[in-house]
C-alpha positions in Angstrom: 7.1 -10.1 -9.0 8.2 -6.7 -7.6 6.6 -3.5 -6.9 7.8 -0.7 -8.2 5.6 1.8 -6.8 4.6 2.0 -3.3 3.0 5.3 -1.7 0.9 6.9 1.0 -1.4 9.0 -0.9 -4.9 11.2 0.0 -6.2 8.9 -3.0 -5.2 7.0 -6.2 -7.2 5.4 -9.1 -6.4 2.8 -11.8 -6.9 4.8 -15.1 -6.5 2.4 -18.1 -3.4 0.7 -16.8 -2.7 4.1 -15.5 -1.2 4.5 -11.6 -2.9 8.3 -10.4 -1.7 9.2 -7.4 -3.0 12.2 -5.5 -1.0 14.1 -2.6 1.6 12.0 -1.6 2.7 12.2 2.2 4.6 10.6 4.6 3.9 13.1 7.8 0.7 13.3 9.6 0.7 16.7 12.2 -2.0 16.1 14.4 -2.9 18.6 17.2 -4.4 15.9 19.4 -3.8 12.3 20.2 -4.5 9.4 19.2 -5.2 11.1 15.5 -7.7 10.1 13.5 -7.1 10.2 9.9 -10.4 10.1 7.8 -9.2 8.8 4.8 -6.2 7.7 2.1 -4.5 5.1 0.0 -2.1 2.8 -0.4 -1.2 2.7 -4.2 1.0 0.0 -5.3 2.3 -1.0 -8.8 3.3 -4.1 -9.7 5.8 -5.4 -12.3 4.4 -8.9 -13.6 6.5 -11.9 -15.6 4.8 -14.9 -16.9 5.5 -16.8 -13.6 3.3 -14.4 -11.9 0.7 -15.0 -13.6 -2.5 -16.4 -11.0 -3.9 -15.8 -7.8 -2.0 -14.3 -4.5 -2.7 -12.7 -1.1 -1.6 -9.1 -0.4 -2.0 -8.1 3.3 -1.7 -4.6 4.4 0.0 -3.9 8.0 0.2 -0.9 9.8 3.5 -1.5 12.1 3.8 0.7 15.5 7.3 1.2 16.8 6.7 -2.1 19.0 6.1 -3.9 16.4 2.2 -4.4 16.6 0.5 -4.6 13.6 -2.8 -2.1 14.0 -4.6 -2.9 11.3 -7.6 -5.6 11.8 -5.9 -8.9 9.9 -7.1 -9.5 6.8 -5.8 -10.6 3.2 -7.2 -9.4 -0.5 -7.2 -11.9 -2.9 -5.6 -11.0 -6.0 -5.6 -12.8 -9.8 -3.0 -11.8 -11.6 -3.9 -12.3 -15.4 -1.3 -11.4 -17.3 -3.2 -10.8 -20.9 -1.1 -12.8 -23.3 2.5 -11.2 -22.4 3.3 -10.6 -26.6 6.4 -12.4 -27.3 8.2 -9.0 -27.7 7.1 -8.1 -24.6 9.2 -8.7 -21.3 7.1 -7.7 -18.6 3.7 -6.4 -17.8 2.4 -3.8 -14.6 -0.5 -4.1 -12.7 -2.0 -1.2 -10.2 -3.9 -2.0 -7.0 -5.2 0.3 -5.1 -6.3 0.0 -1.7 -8.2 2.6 0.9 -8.0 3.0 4.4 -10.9 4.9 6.1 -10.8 6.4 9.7 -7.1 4.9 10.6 -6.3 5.9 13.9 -2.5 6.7 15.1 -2.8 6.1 18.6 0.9 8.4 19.3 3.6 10.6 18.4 5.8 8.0 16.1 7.0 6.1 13.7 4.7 4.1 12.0 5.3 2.0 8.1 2.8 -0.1 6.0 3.8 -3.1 5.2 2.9 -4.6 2.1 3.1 -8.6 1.9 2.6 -10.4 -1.0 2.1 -14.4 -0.2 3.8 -13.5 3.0 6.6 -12.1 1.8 7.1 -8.3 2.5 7.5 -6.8 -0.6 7.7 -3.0 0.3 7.4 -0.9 3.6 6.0 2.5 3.0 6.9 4.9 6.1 4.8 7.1 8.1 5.2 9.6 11.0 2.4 11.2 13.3 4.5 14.2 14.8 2.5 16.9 17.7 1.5 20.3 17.0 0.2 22.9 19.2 
């Protein structure tokens, strides 16, 4: 299993096997801190073999630059079926999408998500919370 998209995004469905993604960013300006940020995404797509095929925990992580994870702990439960993979077929892609609501940047840093699959870090998606006057 890999992923071969990973993006901070103000939101992103699953349209008929479909990744949308809409306004991707990696910069958050914020006049005052800590920021709040009411909303976004973390979209993810997945490239699937027959080995994958089953049940597997992702967990979400938002790192600070001391290494503290912010994010309350948690794991989503995932079943990956993979429909029959046709024998001329070598792969198949999966989309998960998952939404963050009032995530709060307590300073002026650098941030990532880190995305673990069965423990494993499969992708760390960066972030930066910069000051504005």
């Amino acid at each position: 299993m890999e992923i071969l998209t990973a993006c901070l995004c103000d939101s992103a469905a699953d349209y008929n096997g479909k990744l949308c993604i809409l306004g991707a960013f990696d910069t958050i300006q914020a006049r005052q801190l800590p920021a709040v940020h009411p909303f976004c995404s973390i979209a993810l797509r997945f490239l699937l073999k027959e080995p994958d095929v089953g049940s597997h925990q992702i967990q979400l992580g938002l790192i600070d630059p001391d290494g503290r994870d912010l994010l309350p702990p948690g794991k989503i439960s995932i079943n990956f079926n993979v429909p029959g993979i046709p024998e001329q077929s070598f792969f198949c892609s999966s989309n998960c999408v998952l939404n963050l609501q009032g995530l709060v940047l307590p300073a002026a840093a650098q941030y990532s998500f880190d995305v673990r699959v069965d423990g494993i870090i499969l992708s760390r998606i960066p972030l930066q919370v910069v000051k504005v006057d």
